[in-house]
C-alpha positions as CSV (number, residue, x, y, z in Angstrom):
1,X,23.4,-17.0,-4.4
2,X,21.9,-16.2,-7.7
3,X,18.4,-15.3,-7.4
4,X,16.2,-13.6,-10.6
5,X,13.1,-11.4,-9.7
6,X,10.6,-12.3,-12.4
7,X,7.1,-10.9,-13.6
8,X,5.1,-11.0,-16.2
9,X,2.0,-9.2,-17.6
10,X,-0.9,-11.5,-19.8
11,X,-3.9,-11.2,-22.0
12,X,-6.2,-12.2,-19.3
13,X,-5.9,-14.3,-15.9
14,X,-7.0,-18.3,-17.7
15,X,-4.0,-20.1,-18.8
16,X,-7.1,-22.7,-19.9
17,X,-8.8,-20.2,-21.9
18,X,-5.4,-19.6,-24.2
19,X,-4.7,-16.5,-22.2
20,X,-0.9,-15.4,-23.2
21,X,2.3,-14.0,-22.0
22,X,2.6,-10.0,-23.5
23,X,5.9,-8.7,-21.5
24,X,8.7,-10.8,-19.5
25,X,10.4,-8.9,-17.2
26,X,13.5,-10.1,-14.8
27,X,15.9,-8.8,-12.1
28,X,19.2,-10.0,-11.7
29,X,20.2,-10.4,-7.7
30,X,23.5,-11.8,-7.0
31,X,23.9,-12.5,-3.0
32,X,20.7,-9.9,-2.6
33,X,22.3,-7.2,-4.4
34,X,21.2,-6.0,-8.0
35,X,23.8,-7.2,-10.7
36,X,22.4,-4.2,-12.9
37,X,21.4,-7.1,-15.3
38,X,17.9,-7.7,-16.3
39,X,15.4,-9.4,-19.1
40,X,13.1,-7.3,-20.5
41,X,10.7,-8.4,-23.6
42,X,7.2,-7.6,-25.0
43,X,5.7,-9.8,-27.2
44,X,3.2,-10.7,-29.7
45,X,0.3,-13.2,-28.3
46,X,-1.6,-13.7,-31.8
47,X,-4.6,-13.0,-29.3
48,X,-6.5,-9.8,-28.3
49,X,-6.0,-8.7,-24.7
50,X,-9.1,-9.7,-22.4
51,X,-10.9,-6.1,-21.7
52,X,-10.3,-6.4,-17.7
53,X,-6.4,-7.5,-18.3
54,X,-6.0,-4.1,-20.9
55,X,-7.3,-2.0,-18.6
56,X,-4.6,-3.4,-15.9
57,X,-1.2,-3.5,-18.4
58,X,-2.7,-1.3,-21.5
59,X,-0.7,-3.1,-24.1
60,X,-3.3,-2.9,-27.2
61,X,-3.2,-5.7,-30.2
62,X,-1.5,-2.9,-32.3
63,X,1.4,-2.0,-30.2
64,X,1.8,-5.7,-29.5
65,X,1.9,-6.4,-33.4
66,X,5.6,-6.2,-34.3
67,X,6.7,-7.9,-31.3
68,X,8.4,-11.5,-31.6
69,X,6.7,-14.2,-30.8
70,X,8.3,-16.6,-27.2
71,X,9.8,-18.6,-29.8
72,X,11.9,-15.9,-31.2
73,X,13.0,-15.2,-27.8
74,X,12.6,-18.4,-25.2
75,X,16.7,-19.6,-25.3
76,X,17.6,-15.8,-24.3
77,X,15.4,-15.8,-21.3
78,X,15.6,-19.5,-20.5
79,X,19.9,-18.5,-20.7
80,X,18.9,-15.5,-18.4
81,X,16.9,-17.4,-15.9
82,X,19.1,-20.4,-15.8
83,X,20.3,-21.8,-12.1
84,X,19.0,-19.0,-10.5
85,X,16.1,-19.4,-8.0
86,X,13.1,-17.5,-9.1
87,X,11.5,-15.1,-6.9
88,X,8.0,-14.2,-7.8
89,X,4.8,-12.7,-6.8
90,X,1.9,-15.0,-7.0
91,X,4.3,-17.5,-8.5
92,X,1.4,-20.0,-9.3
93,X,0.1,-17.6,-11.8
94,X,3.3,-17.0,-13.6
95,X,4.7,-20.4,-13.8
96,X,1.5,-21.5,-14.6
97,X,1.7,-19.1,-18.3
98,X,5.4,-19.3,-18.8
99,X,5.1,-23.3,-18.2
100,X,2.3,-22.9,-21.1
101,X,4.6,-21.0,-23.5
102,X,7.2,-23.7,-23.1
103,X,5.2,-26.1,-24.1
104,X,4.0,-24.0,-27.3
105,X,7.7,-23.5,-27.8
106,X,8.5,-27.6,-27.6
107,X,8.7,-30.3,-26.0
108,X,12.4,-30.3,-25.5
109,X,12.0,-27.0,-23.6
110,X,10.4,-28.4,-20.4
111,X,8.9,-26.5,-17.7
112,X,10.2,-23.2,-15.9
113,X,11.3,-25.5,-12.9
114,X,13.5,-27.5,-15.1
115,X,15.7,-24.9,-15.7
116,X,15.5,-22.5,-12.1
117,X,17.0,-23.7,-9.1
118,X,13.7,-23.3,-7.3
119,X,11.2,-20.2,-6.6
120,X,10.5,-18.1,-4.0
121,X,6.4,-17.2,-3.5
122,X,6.5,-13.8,-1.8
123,X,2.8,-13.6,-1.9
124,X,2.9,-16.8,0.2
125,X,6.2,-15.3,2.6
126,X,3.7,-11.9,2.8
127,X,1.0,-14.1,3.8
128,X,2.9,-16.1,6.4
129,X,4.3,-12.5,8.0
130,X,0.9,-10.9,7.9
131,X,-2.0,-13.2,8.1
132,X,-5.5,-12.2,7.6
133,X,-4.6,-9.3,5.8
134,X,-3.9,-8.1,2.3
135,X,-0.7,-8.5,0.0
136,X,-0.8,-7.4,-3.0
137,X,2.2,-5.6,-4.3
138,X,0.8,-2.1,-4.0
139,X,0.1,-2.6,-0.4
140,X,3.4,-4.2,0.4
141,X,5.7,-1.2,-1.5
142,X,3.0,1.0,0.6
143,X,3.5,-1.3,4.2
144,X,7.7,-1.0,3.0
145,X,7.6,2.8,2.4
146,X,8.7,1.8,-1.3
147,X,7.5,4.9,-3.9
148,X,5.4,3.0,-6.6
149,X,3.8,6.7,-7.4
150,X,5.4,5.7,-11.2
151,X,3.4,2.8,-11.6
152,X,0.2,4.2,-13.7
153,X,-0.3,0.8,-15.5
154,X,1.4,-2.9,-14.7
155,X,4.7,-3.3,-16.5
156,X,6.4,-6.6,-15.9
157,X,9.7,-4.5,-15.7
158,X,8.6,-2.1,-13.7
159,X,6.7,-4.6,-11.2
160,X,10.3,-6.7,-10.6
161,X,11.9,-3.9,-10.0
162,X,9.4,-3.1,-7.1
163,X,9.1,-6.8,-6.0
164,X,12.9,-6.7,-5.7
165,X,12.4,-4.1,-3.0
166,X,9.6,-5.4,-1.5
167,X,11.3,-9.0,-1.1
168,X,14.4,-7.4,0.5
169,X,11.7,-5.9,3.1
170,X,10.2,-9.1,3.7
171,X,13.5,-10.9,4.5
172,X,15.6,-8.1,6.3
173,X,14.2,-9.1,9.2
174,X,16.2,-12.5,9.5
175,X,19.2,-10.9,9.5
176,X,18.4,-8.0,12.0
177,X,19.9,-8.5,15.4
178,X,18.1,-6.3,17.4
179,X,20.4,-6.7,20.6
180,X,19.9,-3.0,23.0
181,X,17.0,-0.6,22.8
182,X,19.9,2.0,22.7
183,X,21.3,0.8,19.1
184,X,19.9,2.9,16.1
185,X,17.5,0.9,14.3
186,X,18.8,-0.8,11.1
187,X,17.3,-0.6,7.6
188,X,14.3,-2.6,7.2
189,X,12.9,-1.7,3.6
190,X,14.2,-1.3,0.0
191,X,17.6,-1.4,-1.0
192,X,18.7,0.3,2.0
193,X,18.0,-3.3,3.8
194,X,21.2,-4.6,1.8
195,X,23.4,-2.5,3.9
196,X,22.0,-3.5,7.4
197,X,23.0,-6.8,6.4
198,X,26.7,-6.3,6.1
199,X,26.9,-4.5,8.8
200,X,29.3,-5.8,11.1
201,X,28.5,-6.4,15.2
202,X,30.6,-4.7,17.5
203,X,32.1,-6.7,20.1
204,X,32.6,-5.1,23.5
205,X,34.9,-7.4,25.3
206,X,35.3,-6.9,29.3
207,X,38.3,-4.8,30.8
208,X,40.6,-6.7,33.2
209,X,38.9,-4.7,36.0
210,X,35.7,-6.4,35.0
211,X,37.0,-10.0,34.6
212,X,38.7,-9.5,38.2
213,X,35.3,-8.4,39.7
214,X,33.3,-10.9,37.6
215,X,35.6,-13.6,39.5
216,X,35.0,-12.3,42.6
217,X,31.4,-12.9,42.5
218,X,31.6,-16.1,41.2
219,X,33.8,-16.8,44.0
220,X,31.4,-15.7,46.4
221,X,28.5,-17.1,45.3
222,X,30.0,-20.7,44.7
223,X,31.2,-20.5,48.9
224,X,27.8,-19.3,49.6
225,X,25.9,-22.3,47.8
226,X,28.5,-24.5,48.3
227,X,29.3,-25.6,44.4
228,X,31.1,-24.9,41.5
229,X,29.2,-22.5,39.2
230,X,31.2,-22.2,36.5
231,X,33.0,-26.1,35.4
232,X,36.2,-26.0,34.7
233,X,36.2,-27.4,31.3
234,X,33.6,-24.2,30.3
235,X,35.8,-21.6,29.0
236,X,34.9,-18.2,30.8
């Protein structure tokens, strides 16, 4: 399965209010492993940041300036997205101002969903596993063990890259079979999860000195009650 971790960073939290996209940022996952592929833009909103959403990303007007525009940019990252499902944080949010652009863009380009094969919400998946308390992406690198000490400022790039790690935390567990206290415990965070998922289950298959004992019991316990235990059509 394709799947493309997505995030992006905006002058301010109101779509309604002509709020913009600044920086698109995406992670290629092929079968839950990175591809090494990514999308990475900044771009020019024609708007001043809000003053609450430039404290959060710190992309002023100036630096923004000689950026291109979405249109200048939309049939790369639409090409990039394309087929994959979408995994995203808070995915309302995003779709909500990439849907917006789209429509800036033209009619003919649709919405996001037209083009993914569907999206993952890991705020709704962390809110599901954990209910009642918070899940924000700090506190979920922080529950995973996942270092986030880099991230001074929000980077659309930056935040994929630790929501791609954080949703291999939140989904390891499906595909841990926890089957003896004795067995070492498998992987549960970060890329590290990948691995557990691979791994192959040993099979310990009974010795013919076990088989002949196991029949013995049976054997006793079906003259004792007086039926068959074990039907003959059941394969042993």
């Amino acid at each position: 399965m394709r799947q493309v971790v997505l995030d992006t960073e905006t002058t301010g939290i109101s779509v309604s209010a002509g709020n913009r996209v600044i920086e698109i940022g995406c992670v290629e996952l092929l079968d839950r492993r990175p591809t090494g592929r990514i999308f990475h833009r900044f771009l020019n909103p024609d708007r001043d940041s809000e003053p609450g959403a430039l404290r959060v990303h710190g992309r002023t007007t100036e630096f923004l300036s000689d950026k291109p525009r979405i249109a200048e940019v939309v049939d790369e990252f639409l090409d990039f997205i394309r087929g994959a499902e979408l995994v995203i944080h808070n995915a309302e949010f995003d779709l909500g101002f990439l849907d917006a652009e789209l429509e800036r863009c033209g009619a003919d380009y649709g919405r996001m969903l037209d083009h993914a094969a569907g999206v993952v919400d890991t705020l709704l998946l962390a809110r599901e596993l954990y209910p009642g308390q918070r899940v924000s992406l700090d506190l979920l690198c922080k529950r995973f063990g996942i270092d986030n000490s880099h991230r001074e400022l929000h980077g659309a790039l930056i935040d994929a890259e630790l929501l791609l790690d954080v949703y291999i935390g939140l989904t390891s567990g499906q595909y841990d079979l926890a089957l003896g206290a004795n067995e070492p415990a498998l992987p549960k965070t970060g890329r590290a999860a990948v691995a557990a998922e691979v791994r192959q289950v040993r099979v310990v298959r009974a010795s013919a000195a076990e088989l002949a004992l196991h029949a013995a019991r049976l054997a006793q316990l079906e003259r004792a009650s007086g039926q068959r235990l074990w039907p003959d059509d059941v394969p042993a």
